[in-house]
C-alpha positions as CSV (number, residue, x, y, z in Angstrom):
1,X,133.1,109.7,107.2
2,X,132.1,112.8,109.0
3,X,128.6,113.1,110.9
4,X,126.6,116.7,111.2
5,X,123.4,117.2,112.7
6,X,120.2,117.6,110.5
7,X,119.7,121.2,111.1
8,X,118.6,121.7,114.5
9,X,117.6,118.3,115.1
10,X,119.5,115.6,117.3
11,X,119.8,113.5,114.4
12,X,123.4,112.7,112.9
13,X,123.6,112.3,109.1
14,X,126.3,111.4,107.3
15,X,128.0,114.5,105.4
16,X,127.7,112.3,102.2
17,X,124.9,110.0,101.6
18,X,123.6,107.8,98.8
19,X,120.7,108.7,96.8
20,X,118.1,106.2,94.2
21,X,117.5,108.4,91.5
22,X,118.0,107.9,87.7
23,X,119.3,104.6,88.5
24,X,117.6,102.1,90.9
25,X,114.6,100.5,89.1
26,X,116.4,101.5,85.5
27,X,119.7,101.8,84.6
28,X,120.7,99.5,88.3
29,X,119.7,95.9,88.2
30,X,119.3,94.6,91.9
31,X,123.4,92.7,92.1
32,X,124.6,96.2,91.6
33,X,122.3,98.2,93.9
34,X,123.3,95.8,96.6
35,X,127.1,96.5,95.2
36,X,126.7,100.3,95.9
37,X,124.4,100.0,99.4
38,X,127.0,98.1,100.7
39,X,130.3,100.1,99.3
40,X,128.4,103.5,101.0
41,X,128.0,101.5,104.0
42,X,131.2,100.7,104.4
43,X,132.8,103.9,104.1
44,X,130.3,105.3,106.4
45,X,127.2,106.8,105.3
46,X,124.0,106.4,107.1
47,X,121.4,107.8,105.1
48,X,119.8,106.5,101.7
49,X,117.8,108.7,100.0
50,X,114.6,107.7,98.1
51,X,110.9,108.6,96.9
52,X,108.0,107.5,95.4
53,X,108.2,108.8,92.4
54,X,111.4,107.3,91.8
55,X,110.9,104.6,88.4
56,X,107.6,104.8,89.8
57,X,107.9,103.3,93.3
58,X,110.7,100.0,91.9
59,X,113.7,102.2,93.5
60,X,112.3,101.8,96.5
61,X,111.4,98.2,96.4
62,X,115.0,97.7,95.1
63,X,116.8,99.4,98.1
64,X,114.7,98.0,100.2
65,X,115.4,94.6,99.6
66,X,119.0,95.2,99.3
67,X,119.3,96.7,102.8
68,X,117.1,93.8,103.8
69,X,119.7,91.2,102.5
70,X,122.4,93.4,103.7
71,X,120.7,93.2,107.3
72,X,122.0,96.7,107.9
73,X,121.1,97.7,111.6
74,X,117.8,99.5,111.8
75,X,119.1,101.8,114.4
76,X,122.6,102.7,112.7
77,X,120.9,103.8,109.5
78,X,118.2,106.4,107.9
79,X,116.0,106.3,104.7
80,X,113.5,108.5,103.0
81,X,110.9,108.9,101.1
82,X,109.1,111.8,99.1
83,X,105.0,112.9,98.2
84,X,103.4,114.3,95.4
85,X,103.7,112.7,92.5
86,X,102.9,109.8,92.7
87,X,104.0,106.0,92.1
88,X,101.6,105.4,89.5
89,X,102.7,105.6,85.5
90,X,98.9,107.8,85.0
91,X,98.4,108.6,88.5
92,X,94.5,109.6,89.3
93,X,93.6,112.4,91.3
94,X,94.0,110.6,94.6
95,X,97.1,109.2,93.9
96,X,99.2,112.6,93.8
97,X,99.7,115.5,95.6
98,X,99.9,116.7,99.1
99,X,96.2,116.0,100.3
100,X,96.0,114.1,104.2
101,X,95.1,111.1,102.0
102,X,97.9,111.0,99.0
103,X,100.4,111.9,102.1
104,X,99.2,109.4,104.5
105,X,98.9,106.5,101.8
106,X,102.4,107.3,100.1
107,X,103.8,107.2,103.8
108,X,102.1,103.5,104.0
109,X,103.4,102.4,100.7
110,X,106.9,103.5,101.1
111,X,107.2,102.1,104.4
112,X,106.0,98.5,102.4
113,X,108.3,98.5,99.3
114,X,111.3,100.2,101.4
115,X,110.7,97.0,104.2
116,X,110.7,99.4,107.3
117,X,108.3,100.5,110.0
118,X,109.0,104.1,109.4
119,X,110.9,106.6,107.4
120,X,113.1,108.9,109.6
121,X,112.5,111.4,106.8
122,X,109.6,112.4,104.7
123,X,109.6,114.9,102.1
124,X,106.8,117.1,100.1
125,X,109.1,116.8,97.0
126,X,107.0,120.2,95.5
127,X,104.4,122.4,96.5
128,X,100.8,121.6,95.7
129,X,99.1,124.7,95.0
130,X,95.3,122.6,95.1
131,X,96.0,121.4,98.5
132,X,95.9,123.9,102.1
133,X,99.2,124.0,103.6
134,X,97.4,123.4,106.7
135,X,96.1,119.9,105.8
136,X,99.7,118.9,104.2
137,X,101.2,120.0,108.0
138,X,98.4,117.9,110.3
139,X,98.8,115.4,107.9
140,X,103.1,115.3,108.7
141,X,102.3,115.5,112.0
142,X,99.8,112.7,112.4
143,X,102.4,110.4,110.8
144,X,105.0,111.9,113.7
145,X,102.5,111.1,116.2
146,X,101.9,107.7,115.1
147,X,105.5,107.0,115.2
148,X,105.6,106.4,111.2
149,X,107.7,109.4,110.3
150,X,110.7,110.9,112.7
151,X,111.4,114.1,110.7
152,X,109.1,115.8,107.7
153,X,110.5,118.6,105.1
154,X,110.1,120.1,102.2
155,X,111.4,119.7,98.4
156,X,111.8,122.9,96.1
157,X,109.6,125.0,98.4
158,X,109.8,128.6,98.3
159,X,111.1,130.1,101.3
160,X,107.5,131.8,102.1
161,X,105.6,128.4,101.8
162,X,108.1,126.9,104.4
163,X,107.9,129.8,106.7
164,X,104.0,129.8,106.3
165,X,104.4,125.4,107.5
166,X,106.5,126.0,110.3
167,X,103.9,129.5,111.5
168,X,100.9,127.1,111.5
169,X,102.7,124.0,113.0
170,X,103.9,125.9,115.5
171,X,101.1,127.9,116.1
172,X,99.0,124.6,116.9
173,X,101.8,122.7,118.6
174,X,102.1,120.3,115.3
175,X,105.5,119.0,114.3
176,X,107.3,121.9,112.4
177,X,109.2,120.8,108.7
178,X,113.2,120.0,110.2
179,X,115.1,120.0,106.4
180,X,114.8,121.1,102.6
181,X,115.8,119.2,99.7
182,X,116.9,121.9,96.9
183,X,119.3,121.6,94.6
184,X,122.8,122.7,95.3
185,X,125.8,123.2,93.2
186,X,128.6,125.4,91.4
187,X,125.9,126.2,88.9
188,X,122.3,126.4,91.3
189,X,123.4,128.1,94.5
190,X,121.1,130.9,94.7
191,X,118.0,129.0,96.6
192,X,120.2,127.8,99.3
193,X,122.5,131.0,99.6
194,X,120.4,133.3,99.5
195,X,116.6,132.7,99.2
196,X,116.6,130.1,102.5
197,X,119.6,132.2,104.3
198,X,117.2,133.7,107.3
199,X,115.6,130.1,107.8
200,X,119.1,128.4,109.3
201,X,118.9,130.8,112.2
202,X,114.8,131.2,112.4
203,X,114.0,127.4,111.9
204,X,117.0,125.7,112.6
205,X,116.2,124.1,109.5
206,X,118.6,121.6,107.5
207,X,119.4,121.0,104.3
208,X,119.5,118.0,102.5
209,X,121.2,118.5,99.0
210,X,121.0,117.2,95.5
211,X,122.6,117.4,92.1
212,X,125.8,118.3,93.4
213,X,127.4,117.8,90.1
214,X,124.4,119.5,87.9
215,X,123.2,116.2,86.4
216,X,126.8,115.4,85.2
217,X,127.6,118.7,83.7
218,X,130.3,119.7,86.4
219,X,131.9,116.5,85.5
220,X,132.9,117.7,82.3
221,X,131.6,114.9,80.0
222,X,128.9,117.2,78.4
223,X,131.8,119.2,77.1
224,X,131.1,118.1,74.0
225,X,127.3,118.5,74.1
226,X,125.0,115.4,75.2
227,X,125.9,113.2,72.8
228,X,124.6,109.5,73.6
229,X,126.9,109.0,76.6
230,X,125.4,109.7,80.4
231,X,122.5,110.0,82.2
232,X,120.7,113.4,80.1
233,X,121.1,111.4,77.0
234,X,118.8,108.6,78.7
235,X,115.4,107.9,77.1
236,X,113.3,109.1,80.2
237,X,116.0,111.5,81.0
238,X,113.9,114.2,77.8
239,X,112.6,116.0,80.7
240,X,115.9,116.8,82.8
241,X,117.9,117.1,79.5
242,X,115.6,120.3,78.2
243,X,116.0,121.6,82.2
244,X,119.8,121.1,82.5
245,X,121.0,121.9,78.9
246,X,117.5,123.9,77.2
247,X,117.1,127.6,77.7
248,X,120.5,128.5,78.3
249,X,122.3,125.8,78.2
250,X,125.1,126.8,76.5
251,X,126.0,129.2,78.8
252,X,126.2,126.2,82.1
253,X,128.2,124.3,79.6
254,X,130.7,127.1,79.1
255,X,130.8,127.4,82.6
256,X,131.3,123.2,83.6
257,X,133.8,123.5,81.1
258,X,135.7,126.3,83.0
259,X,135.1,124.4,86.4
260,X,137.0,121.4,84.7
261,X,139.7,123.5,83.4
262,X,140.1,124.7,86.8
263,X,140.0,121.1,88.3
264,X,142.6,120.1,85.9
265,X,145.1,122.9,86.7
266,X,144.7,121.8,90.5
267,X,145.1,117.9,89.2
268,X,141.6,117.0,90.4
269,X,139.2,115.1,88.7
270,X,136.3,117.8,88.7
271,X,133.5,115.5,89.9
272,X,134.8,115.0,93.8
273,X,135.8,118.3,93.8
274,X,132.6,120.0,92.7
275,X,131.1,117.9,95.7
276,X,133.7,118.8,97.9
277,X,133.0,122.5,97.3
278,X,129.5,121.8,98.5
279,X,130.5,120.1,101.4
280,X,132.5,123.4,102.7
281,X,128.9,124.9,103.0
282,X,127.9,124.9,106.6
283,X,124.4,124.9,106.3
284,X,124.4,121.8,104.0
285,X,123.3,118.1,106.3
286,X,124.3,115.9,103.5
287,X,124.7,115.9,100.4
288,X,123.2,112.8,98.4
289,X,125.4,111.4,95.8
290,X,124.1,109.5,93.0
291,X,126.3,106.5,91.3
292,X,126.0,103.9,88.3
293,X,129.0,102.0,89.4
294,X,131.1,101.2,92.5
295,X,134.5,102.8,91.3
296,X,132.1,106.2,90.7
297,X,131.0,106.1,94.1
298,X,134.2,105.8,95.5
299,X,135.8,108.0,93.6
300,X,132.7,110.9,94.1
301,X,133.6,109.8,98.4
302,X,136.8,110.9,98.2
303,X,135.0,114.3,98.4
304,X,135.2,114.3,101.7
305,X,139.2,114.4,102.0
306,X,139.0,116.8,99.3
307,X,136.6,119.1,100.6
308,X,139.9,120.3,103.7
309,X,142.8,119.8,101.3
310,X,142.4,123.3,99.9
311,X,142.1,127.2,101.0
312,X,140.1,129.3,101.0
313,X,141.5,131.4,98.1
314,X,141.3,128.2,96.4
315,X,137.8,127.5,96.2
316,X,137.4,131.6,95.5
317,X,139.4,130.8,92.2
318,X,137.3,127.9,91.2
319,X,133.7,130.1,91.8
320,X,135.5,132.9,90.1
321,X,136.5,130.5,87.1
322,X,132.2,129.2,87.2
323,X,131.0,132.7,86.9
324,X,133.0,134.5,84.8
């Protein structure tokens, strides 16, 4: 495993790490979580992703008590958490959002189901237009100071929110947001090339990314359309099916289909190497892998190997072959 530093930060996170969503609390019972926990362990990764709103808090309770068993170092490994939406099925007003108090109980209820005394990161997983970005910073940075939160970020921000955050935190002498979690990917790359490009350099900030395979469609087994195989054809999965494959989604499939046509010629299976090719981004921390299985998870860490086997000229073939 390779180790970069979250943005400007001290901290070391593994270039790879292992994420809860879409499977811990639902489609993971708790003898397979501990399975995977354990298999990323091993080959090195330090930081499990996580957030509240994840099967409505149970992904949390499941990692937690499988890095509990485990009795994984405190100090060798990192775990997250998000705020805004809530835990709750029919949340009430209080119980979402980025208000002092939604933050600052989220922060308390993670740290119980996750079985930890504090999150080294903590995430606003979207903005909340009904709540001051001021209160949302003082309320980070009152967690920071209370030692319940090492380093708060940002989730799908706009690149003007963030810079308005870091302003006022450092204006005031608060503790400034260190990462963003966007989406990154052969198919979503404009946010994190483009739109957050001054904010490297300006914040020092890190990134953090997810969906490196675009919700399974870089893998190449939505070729076909969704059919009743993977996670889009899920029952509570409505939501990210109409995102991924809705209003043009013929045209991503057309170009997943490319990408593995490409992978094939090159005799890679197209799911590594479409994480690989986010891993050759310098800006990117980590990027947080999701897996079903054990022999997916080791397969999607091979990545890493994968990401220095190839050229340069390489890789511009394979974004060639996405966009035309």
């Amino acid at each position: 495993m390779h180790y970069r530093r979250l943005g400007a930060s001290g901290l070391q996170l593994s270039a790879l790490s292992f994420g809860a969503w879409m499977t811990f609390g639902r489609q993971v019972g708790r003898n397979q979580a501990r399975e995977l926990v354990a298999a990323a362990w091993d080959h090195g990764v330090n930081f499990f992703d996580n957030a509240e709103a994840y099967a409505n808090g149970e992904a949390e309770r499941v990692m937690g008590d499988v890095i509990a068993d485990l009795r994984l170092p405190r100090d060798g490994f990192c775990v997250s958490s998000k705020v805004f939406f809530g835990a709750a099925q029919a949340p009430r007003p209080t119980q979402r959002g980025l208000s002092r108090k939604h933050v600052i109980d989220a922060c308390h209820a993670a740290l119980r189901r996750l079985r930890v005394d504090y999150l080294d990161l903590y995430y606003c997983h979207r903005p909340d237009p009904d709540t001051p970005v001021e209160e949302t910073v003082a309320a980070m940075d009152l967690l920071v100071r209370q030692g319940k939160v090492l380093y708060w970020g940002t989730s799908e921000w706009p690149e003007a929110l963030i810079r308005e955050a870091a302003k006022f935190a450092r204006g005031h002498h608060l503790a400034a947001p260190a990462m963003e979690q966007p989406q990154y990917n052969l198919l979503h790359r404009e946010r994190v090339e483009l739109e957050y490009a001054p904010l490297y350099s300006e914040l020092g900030l890190g990134m953090t990314t997810w969906s490196p395979l675009a919700s399974g469609l870089l893998t190449g087994k939505y070729a076909g359309g969704v059919g009743a195989e993977g996670r889009l054809a899920r029952p509570e999965a409505g939501w990210l099916q109409e995102q991924v494959v809705g209003d043009g989604g013929e045209r991503r499939l057309e170009r997943a289909g490319r990408f593995a046509e490409a992978a094939a010629e090159l005799g890679e299976r197209p799911a590594p190497l479409a994480i690989a090719w986010c891993l050759r981004n310098p800006h990117v921390s980590s990027v947080i892998l999701g897996a079903s299985g054990t022999a997916q998870l080791l397969e999607n860490l091979g990545a890493l190997e994968l990401s220095a086997r190839y050229d340069e000229p390489v890789w511009r073939r394979l974004e060639a072959a996405v966009m035309q």
